[in-house]
Gaussian input, Z-matrix of N, CA and C with variables (Angstrom, degrees):
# hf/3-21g

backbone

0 1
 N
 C     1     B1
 C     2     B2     1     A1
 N     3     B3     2     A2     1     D1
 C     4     B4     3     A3     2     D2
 C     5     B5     4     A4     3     D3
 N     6     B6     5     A5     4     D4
 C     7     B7     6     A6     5     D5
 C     8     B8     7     A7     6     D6
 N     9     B9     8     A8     7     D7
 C    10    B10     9     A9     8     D8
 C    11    B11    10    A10     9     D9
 N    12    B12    11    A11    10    D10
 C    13    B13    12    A12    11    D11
 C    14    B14    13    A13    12    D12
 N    15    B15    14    A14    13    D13
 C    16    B16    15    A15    14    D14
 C    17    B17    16    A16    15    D15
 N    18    B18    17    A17    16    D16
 C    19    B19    18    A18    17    D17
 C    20    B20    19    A19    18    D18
 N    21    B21    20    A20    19    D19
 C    22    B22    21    A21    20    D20
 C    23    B23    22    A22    21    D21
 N    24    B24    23    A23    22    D22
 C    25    B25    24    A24    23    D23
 C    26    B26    25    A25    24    D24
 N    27    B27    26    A26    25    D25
 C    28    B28    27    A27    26    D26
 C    29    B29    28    A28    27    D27
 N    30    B30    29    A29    28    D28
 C    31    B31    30    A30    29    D29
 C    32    B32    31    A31    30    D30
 N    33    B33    32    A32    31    D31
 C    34    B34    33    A33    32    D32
 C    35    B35    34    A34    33    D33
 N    36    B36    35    A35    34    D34
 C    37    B37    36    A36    35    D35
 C    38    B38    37    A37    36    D36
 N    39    B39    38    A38    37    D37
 C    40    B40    39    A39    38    D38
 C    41    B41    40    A40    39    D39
 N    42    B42    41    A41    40    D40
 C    43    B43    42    A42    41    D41
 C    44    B44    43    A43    42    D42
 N    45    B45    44    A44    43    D43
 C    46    B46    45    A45    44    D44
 C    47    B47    46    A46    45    D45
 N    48    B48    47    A47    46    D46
 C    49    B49    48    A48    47    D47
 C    50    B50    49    A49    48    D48
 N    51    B51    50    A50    49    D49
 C    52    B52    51    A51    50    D50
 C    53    B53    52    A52    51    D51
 N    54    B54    53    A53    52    D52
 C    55    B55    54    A54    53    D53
 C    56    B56    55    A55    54    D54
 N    57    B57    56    A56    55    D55
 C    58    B58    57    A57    56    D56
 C    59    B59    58    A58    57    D57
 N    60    B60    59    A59    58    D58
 C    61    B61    60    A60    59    D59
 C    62    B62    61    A61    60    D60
 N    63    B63    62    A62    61    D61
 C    64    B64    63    A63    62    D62
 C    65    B65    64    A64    63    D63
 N    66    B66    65    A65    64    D64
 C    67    B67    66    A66    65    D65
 C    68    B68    67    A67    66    D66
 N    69    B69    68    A68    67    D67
 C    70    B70    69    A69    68    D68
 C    71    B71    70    A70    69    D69
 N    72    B72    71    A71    70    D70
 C    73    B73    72    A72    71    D71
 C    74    B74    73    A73    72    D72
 N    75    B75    74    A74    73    D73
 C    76    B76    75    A75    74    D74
 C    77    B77    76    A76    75    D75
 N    78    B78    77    A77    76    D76
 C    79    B79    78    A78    77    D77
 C    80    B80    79    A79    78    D78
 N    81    B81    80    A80    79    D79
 C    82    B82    81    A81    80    D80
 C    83    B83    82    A82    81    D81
 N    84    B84    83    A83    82    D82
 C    85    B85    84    A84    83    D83
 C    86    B86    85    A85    84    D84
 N    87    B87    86    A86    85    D85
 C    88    B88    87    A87    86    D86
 C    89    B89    88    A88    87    D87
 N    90    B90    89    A89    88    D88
 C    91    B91    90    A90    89    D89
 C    92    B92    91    A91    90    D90
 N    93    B93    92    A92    91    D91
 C    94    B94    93    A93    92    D92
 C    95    B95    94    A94    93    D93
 N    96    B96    95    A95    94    D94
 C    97    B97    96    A96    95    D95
 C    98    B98    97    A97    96    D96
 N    99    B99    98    A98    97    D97
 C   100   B100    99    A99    98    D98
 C   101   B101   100   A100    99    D99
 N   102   B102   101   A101   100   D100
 C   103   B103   102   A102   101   D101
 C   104   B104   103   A103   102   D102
 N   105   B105   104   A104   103   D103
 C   106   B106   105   A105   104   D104
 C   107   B107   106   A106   105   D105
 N   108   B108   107   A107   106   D106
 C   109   B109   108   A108   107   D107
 C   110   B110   109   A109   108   D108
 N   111   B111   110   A110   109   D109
 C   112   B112   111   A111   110   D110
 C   113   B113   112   A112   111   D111
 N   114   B114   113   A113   112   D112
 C   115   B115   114   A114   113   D113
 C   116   B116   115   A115   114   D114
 N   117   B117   116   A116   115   D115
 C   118   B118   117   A117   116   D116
 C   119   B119   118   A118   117   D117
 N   120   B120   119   A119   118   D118
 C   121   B121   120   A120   119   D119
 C   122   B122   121   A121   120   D120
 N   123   B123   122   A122   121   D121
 C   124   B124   123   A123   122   D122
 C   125   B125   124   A124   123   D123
 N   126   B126   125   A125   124   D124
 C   127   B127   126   A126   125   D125
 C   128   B128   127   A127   126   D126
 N   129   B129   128   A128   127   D127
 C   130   B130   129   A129   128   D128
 C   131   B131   130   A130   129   D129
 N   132   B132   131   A131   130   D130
 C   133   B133   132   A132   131   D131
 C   134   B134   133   A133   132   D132
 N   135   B135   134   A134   133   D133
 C   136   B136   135   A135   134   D134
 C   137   B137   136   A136   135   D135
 N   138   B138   137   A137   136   D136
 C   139   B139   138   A138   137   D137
 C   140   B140   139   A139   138   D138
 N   141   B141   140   A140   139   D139
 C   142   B142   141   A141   140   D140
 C   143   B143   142   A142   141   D141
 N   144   B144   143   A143   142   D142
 C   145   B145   144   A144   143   D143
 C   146   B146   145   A145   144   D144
 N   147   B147   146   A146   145   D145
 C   148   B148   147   A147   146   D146
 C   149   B149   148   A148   147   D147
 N   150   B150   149   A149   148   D148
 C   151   B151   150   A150   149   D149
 C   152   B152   151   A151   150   D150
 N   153   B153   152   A152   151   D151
 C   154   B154   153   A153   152   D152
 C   155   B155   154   A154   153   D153
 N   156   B156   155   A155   154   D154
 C   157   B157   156   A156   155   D155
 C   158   B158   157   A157   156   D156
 N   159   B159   158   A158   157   D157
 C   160   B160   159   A159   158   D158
 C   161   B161   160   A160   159   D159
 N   162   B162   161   A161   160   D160
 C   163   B163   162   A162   161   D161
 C   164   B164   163   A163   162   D162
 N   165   B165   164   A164   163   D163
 C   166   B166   165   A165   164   D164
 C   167   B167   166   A166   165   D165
 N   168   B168   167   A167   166   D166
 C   169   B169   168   A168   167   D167
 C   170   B170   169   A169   168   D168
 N   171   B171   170   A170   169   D169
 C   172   B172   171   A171   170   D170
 C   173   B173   172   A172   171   D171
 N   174   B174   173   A173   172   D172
 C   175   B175   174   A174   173   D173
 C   176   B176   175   A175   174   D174
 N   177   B177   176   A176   175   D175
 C   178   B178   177   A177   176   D176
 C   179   B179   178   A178   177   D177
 N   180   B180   179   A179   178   D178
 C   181   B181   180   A180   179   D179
 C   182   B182   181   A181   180   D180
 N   183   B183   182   A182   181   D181
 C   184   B184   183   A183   182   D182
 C   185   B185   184   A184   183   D183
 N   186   B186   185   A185   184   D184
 C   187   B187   186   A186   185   D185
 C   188   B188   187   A187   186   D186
 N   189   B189   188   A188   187   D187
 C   190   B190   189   A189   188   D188
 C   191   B191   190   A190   189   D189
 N   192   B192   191   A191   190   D190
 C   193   B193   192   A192   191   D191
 C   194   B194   193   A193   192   D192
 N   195   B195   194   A194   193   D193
 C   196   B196   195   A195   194   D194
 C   197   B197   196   A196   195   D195
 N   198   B198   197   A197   196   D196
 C   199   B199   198   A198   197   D197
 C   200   B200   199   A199   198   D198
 N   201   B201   200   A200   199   D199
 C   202   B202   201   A201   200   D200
 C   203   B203   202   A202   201   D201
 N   204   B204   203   A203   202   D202
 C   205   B205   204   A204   203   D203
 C   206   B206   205   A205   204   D204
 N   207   B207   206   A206   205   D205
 C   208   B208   207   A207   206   D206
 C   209   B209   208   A208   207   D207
 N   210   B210   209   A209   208   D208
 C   211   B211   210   A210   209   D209
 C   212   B212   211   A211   210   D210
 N   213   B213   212   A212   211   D211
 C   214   B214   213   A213   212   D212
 C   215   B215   214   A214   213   D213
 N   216   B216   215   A215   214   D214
 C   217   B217   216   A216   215   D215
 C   218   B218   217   A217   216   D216
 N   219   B219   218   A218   217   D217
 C   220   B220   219   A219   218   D218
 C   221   B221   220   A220   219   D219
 N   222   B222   221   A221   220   D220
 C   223   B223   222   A222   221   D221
 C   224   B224   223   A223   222   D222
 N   225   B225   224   A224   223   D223
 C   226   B226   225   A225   224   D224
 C   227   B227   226   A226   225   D225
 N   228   B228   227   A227   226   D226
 C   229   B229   228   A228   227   D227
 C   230   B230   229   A229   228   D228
 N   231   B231   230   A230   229   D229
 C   232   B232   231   A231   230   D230
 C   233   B233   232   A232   231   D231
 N   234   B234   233   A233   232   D232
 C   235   B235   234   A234   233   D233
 C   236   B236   235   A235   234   D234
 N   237   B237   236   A236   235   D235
 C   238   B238   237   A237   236   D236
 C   239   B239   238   A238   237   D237
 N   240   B240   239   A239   238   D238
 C   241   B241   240   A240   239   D239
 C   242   B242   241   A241   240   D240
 N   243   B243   242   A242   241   D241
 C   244   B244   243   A243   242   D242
 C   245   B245   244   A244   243   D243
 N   246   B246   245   A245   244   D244
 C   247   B247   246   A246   245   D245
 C   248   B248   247   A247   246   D246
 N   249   B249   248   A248   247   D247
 C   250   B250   249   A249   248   D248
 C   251   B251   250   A250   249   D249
 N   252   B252   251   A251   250   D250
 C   253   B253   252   A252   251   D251
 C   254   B254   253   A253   252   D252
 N   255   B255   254   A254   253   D253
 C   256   B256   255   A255   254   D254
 C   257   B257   256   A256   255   D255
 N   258   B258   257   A257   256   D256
 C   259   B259   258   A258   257   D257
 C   260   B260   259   A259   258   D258

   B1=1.4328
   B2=1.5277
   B3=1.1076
   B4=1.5912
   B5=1.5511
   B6=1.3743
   B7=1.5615
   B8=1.4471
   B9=1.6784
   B10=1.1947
   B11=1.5502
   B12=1.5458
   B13=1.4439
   B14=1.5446
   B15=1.4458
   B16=1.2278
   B17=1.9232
   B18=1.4202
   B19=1.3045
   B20=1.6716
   B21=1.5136
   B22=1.7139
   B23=1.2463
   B24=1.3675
   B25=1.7221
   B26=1.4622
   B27=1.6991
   B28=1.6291
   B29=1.2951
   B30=1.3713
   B31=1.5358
   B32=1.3650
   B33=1.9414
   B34=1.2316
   B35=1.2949
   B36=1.2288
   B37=1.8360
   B38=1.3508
   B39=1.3042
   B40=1.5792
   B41=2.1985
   B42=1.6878
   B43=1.2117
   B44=1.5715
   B45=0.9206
   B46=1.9499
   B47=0.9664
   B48=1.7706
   B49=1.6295
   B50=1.5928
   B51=1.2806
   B52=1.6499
   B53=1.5802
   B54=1.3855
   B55=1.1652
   B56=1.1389
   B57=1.4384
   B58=1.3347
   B59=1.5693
   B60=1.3474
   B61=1.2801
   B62=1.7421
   B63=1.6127
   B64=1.8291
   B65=1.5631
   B66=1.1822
   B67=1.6678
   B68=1.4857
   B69=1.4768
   B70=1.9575
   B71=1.3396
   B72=1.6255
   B73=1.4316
   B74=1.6370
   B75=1.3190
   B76=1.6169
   B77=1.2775
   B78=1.5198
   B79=1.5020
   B80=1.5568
   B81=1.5321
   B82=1.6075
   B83=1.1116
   B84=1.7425
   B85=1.4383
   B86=1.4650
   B87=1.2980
   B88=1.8112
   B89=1.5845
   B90=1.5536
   B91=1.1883
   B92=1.2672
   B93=1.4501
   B94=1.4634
   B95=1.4006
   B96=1.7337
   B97=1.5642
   B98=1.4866
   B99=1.7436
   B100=1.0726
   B101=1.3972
   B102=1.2729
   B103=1.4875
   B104=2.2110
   B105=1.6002
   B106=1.5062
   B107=1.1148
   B108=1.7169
   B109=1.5287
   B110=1.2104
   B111=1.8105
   B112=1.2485
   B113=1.5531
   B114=1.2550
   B115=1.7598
   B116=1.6856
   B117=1.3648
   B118=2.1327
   B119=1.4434
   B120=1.4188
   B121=1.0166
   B122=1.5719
   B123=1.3124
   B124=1.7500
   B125=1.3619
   B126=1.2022
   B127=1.7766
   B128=1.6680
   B129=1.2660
   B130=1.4445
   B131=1.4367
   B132=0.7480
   B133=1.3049
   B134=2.4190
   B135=1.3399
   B136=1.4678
   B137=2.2411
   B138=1.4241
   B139=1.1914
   B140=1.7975
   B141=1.6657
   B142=1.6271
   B143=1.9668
   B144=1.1961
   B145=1.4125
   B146=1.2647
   B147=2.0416
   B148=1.8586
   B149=1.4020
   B150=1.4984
   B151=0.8735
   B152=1.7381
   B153=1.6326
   B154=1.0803
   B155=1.5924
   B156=1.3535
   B157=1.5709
   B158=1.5889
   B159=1.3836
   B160=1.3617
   B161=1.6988
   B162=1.6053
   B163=1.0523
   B164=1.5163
   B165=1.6432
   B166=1.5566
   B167=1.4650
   B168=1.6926
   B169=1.6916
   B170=1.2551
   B171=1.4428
   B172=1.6318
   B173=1.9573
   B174=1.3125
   B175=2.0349
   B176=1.1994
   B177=1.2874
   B178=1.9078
   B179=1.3685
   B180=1.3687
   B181=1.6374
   B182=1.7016
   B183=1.1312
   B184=1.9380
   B185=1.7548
   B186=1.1986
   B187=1.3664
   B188=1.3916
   B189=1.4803
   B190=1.5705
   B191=2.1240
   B192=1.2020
   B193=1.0631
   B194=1.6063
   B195=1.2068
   B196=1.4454
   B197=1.8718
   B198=1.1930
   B199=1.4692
   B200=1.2601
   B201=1.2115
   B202=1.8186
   B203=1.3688
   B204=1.1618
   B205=1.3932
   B206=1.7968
   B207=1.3291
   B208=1.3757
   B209=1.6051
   B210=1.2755
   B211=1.6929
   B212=1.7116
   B213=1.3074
   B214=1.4931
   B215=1.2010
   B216=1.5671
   B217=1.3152
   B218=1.0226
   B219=1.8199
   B220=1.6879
   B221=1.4900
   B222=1.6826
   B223=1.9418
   B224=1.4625
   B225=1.5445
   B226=1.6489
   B227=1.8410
   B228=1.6713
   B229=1.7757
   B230=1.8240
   B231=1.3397
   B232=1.3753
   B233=2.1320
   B234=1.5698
   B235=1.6023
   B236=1.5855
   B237=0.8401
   B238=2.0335
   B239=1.8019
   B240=1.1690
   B241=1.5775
   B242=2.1625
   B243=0.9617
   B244=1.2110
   B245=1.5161
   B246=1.1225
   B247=1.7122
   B248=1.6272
   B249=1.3476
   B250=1.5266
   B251=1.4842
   B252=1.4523
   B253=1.6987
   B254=1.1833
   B255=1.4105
   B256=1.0990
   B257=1.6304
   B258=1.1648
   B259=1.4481
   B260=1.4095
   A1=111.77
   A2=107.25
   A3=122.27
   A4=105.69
   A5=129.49
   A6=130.22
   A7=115.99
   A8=113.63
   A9=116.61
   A10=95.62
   A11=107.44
   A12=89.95
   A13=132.98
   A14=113.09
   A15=124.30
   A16=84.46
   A17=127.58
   A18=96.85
   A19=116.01
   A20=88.52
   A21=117.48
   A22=133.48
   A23=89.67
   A24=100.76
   A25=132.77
   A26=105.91
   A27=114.69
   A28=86.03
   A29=123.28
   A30=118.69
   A31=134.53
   A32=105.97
   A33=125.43
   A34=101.56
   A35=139.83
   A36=128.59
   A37=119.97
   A38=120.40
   A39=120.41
   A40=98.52
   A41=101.78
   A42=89.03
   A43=112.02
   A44=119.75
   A45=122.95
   A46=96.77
   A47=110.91
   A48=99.22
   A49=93.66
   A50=116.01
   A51=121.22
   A52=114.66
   A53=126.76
   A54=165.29
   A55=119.58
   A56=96.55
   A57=125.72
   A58=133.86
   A59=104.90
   A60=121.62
   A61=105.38
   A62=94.97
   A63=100.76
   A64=109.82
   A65=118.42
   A66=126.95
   A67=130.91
   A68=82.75
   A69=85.86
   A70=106.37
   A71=142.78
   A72=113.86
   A73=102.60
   A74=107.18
   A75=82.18
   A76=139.36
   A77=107.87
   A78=117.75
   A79=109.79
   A80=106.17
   A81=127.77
   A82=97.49
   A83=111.42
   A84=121.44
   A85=131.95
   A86=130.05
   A87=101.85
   A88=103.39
   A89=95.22
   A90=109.43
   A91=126.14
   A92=135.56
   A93=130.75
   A94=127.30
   A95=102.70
   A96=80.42
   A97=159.82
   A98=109.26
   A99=136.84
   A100=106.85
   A101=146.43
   A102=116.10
   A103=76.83
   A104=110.89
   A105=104.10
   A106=134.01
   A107=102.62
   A108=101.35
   A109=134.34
   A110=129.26
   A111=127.92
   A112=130.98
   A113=100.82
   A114=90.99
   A115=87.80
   A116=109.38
   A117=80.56
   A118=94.40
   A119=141.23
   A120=117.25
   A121=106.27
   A122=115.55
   A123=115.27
   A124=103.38
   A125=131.02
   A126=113.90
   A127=80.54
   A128=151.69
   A129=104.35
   A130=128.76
   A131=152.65
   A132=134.02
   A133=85.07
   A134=96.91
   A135=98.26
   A136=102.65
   A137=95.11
   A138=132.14
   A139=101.38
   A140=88.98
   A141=106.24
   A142=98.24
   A143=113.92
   A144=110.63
   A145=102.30
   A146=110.02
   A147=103.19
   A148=115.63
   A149=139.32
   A150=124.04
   A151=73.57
   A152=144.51
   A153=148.54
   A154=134.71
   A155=79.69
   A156=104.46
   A157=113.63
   A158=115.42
   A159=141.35
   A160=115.58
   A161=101.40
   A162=100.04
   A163=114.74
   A164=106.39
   A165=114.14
   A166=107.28
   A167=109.56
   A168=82.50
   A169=154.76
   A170=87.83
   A171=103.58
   A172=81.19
   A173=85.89
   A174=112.25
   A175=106.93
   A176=117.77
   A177=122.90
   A178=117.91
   A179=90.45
   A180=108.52
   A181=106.21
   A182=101.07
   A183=105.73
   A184=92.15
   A185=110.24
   A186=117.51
   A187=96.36
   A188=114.63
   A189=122.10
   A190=117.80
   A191=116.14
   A192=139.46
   A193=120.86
   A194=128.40
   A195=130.73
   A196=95.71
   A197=121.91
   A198=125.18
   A199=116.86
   A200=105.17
   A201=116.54
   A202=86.55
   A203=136.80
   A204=113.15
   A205=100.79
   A206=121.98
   A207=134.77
   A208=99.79
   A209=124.69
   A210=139.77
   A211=92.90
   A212=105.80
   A213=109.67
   A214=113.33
   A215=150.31
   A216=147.87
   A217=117.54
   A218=107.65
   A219=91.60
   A220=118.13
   A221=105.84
   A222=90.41
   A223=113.28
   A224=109.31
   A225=95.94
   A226=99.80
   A227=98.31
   A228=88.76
   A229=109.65
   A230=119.97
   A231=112.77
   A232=113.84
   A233=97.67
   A234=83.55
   A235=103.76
   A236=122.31
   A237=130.17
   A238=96.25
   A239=112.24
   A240=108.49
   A241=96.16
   A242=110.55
   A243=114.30
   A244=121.44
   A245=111.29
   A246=110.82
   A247=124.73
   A248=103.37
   A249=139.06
   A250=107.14
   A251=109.51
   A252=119.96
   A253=97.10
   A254=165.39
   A255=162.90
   A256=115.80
   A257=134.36
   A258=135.96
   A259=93.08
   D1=-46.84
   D2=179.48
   D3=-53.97
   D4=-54.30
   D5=171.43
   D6=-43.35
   D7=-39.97
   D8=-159.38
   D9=-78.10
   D10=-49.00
   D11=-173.95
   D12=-74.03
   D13=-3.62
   D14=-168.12
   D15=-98.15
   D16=1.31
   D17=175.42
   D18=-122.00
   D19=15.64
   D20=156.83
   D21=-100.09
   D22=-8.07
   D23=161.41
   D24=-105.07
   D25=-24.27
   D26=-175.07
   D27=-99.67
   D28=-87.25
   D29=-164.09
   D30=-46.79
   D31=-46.51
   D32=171.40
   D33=-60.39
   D34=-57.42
   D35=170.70
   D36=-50.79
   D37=-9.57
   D38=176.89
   D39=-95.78
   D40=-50.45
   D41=-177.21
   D42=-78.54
   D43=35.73
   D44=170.00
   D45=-106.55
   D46=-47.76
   D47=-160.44
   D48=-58.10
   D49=-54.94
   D50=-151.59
   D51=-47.96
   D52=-31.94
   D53=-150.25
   D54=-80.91
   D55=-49.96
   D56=165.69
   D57=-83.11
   D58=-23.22
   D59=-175.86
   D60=-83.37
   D61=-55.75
   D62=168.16
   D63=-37.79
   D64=-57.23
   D65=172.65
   D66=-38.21
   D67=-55.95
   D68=171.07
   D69=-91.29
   D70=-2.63
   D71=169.45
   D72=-101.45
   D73=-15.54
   D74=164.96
   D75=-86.77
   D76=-12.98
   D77=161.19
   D78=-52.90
   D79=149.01
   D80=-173.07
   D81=-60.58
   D82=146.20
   D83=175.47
   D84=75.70
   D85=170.41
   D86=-161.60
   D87=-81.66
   D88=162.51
   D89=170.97
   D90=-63.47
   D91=-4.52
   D92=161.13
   D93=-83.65
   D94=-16.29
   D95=138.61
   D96=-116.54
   D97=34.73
   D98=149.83
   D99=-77.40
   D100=48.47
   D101=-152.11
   D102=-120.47
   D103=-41.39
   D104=-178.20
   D105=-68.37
   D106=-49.78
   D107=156.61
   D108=-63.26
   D109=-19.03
   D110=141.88
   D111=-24.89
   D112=-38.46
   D113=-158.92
   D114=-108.18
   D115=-18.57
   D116=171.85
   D117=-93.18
   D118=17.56
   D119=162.94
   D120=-97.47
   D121=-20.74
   D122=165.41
   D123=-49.39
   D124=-22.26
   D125=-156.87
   D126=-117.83
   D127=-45.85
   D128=156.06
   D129=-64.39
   D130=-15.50
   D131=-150.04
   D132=-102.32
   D133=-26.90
   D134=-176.82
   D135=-55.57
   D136=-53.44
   D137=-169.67
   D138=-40.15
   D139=-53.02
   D140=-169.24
   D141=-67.21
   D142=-22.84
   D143=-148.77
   D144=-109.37
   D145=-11.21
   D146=150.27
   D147=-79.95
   D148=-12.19
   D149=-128.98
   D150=-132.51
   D151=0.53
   D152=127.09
   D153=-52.56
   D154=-37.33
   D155=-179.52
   D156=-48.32
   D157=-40.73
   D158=-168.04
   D159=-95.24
   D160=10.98
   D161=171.88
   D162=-105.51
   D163=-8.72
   D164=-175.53
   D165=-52.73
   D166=158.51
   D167=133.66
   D168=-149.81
   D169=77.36
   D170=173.51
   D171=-172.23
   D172=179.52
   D173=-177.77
   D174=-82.32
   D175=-35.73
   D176=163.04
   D177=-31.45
   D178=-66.39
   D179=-168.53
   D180=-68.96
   D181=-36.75
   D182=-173.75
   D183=-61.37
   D184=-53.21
   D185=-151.22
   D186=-66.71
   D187=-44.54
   D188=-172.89
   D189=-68.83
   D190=-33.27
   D191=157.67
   D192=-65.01
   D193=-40.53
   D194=-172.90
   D195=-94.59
   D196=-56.79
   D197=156.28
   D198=-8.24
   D199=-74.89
   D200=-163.45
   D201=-79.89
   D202=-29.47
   D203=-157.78
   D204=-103.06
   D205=3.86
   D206=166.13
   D207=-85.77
   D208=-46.07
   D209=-162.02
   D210=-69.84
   D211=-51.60
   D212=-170.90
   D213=-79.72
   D214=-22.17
   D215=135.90
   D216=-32.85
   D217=-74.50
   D218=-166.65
   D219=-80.04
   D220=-0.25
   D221=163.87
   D222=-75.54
   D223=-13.45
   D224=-168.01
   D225=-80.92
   D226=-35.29
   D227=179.08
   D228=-61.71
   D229=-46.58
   D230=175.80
   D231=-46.34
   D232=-53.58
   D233=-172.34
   D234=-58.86
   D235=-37.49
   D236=-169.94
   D237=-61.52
   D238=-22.98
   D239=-173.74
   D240=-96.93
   D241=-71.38
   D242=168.23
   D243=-32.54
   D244=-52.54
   D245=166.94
   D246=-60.77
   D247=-20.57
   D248=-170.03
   D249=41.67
   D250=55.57
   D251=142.70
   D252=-61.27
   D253=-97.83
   D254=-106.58
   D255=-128.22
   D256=144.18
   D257=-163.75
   D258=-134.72

């Protein structure tokens, strides 16, 4: 139990943020003004991704699943910034 929730809180809080961020810079127009509804949508989508977390089964799999899928967000927001599609 303890794995699961610790991998809805470190990773799953990294892959919300990421998730979320892809969302509001690819939506039309600048990103500051997605910047409010961004962040209460960070705390659902965070919300949704403890309450997934608990569907694994075991802390391996949470950890191994929320991981890659935290790793693979924020590389896609870094390459999208680096390429400078997005500002």
């Amino acid at each position: 139990m303890w794995g699961r929730a610790t991998a809805a809180a470190i990773p799953g809080f990294l892959l919300s943020a990421g998730v979320t961020g892809l969302v509001c810079w690819l939506l039309p127009g600048p990103w500051q003004s997605t910047l409010v509804p961004g962040v209460v949508a960070f705390f659902a989508v965070w919300m949704a991704a403890m309450a997934v977390a608990f569907q694994f089964r075991n802390g391996k799999r949470a950890w191994a699943w929320f991981g890659g899928g935290a790793v693979a967000s924020l590389g896609a927001l870094w390459l999208l910034q680096t390429l400078q599609w997005v500002r």
